[in-house]
C-alpha positions in Angstrom: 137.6 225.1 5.5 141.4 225.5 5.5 142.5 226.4 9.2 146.4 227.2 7.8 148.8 224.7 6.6 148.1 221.1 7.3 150.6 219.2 8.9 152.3 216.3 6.6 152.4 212.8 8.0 156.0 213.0 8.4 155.8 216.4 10.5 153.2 214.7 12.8 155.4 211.6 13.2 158.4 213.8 13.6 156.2 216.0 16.3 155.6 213.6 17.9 158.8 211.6 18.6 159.8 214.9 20.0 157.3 215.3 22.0 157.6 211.4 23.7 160.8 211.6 24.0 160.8 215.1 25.7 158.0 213.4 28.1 160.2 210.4 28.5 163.4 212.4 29.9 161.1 214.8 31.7 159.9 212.2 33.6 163.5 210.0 33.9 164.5 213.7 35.3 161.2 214.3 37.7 162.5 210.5 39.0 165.9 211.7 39.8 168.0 209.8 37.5 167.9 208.0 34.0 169.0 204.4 33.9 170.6 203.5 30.4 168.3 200.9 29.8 165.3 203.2 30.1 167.4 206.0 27.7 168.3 203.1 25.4 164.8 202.2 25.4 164.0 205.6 24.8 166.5 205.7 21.9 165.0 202.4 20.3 161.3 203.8 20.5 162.6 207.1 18.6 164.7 204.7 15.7 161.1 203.1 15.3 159.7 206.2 14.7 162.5 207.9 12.3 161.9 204.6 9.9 158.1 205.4 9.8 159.5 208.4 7.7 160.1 208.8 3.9 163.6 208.0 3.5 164.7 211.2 2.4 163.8 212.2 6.3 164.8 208.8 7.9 168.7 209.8 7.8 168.6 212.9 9.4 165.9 211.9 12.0 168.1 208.7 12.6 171.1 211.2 13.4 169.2 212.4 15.9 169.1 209.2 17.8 173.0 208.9 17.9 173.8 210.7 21.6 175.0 208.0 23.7 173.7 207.7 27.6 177.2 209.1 28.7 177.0 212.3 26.3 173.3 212.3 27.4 174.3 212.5 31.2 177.0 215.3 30.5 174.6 217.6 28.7 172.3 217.4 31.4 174.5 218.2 34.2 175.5 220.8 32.4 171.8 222.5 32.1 171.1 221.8 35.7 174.4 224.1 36.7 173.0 227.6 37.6 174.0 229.8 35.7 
């Protein structure tokens, strides 16, 4: 029985990554603060992922990874400012 589209591999990977490294800031954020080595670790973990990907995905998924912890900080000063 076919419940919609099934998923490929890669769009579960990719989900996924997403989806940890969305947990892993929410919860450097619910700490207070993100140290770079827990963001570079982040950042690593993601890489990992993107190369579990058929290489026509890897590069673009790789981009991804390419925010450094400075530009990282910046951005999310700038979503905490109220608006």
């Amino acid at each position: 029985m076919n419940h919609g589209t099934p998923m490929t591999t890669s769009r579960r990977i990719s989900a996924a990554a997403l989806y940890a490294a969305a947990l892993t800031a929410a919860a450097a954020v619910a700490a207070g603060c993100a140290s770079p080595q827990l963001y570079a670790a982040g950042q690593q973990w993601q890489r990992n992922e993107c190369r579990k990907l058929p290489p026509a995905e890897q590069d673009r998924c790789l981009k991804s990874t390419a925010m450094s912890f400075e530009e990282y900080q910046r951005e999310a000063a700038a979503a905490r400012v109220p608006r």
